[in-house]
C-alpha positions as a printed Julia matrix, in Angstrom:
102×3 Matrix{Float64}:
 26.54    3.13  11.34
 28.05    3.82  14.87
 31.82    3.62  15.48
 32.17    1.1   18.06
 32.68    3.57  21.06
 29.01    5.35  19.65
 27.41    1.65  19.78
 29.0     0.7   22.89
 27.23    4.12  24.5
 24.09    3.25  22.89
 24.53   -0.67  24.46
 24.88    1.28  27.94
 21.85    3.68  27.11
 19.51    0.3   25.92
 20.87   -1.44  29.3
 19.28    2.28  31.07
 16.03    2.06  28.96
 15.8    -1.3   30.47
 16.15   -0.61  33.89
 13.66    2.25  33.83
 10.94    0.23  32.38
 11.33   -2.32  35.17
 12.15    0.1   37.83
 15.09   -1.84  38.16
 18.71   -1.69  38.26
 19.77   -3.89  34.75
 23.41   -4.17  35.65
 25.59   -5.62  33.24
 26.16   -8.97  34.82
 21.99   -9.48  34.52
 22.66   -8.66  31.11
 26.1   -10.8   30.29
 23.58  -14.14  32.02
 20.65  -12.78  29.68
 22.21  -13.12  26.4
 24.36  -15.93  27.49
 27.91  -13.74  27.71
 30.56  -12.84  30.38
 30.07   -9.82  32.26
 33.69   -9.31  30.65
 32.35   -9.47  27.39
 29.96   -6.68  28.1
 32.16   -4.3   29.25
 34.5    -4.48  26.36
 31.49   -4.01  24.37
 30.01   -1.2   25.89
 33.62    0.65  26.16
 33.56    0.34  22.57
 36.3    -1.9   22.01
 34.8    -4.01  19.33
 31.2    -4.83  17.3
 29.43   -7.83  18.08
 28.14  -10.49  15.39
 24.59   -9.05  14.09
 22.92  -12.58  16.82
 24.57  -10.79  19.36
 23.46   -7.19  18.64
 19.98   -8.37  17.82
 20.11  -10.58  21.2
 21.02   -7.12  23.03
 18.0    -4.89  21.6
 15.53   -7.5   22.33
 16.94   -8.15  26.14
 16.81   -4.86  25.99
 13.35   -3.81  24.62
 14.62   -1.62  21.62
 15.06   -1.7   18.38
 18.1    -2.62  16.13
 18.28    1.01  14.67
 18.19    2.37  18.23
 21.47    0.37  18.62
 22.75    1.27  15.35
 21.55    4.67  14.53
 20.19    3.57  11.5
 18.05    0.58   9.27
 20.33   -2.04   8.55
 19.99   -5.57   7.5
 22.33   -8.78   8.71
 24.45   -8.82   5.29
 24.58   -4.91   5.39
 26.18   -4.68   9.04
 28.1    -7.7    8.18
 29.64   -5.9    5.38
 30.12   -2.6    7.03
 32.07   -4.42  10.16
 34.64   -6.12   7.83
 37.77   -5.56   9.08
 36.59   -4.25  12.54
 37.26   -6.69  15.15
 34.22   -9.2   16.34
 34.69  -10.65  19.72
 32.96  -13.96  18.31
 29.56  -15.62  16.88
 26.54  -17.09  18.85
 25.23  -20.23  16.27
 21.4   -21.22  16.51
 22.26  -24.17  18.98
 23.8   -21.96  21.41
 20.08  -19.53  21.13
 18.37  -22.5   21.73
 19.82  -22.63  25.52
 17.93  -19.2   26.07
């Protein structure tokens, strides 16, 4: 499992992977409207500064077009990463109402 300056680098590299599939520029306020965040929100997260809920990470990768272990560095499951992240700060939850809206 990443610290959260390793998965806020791998958030940036995701956001690149993005952008050169669509030949694009996938700046981090296209992002922040994408999964329904600030742009503020995703620049704390990719300067590491704290791990998102496990909707939010899984959100990113599929904005994205990569895959949860890509973000993490390894297989993990929701109660796994949950458990891991204990203690580490979470900037907040997304609930399945909130999804719906996207």
């Amino acid at each position: 499992m990443n610290d959260p300056k390793t998965l806020g680098a791998r958030v940036r590299e995701a956001r690149a992977v993005r952008s050169r599939r669509s030949g694009k520029q996938f700046t981090q306020k296209m992002m922040a409207a994408k999964i329904g965040e600030t742009e503020k929100w995703v620049k704390k997260l990719e300067r590491g500064e704290f791990y998102p809920d496990w909707d939010s990470l899984a959100l990113l990768a599929d904005t994205c077009g990569v895959d949860m272990e890509f973000l993490l560095g390894e297989d993990l499951d929701r109660n796994r990463y949950q458990e891991i992240i204990r203690g580490g700060r979470v900037a907040r939850t997304i609930d399945r109402e909130e999804l719906r809206g996207y």
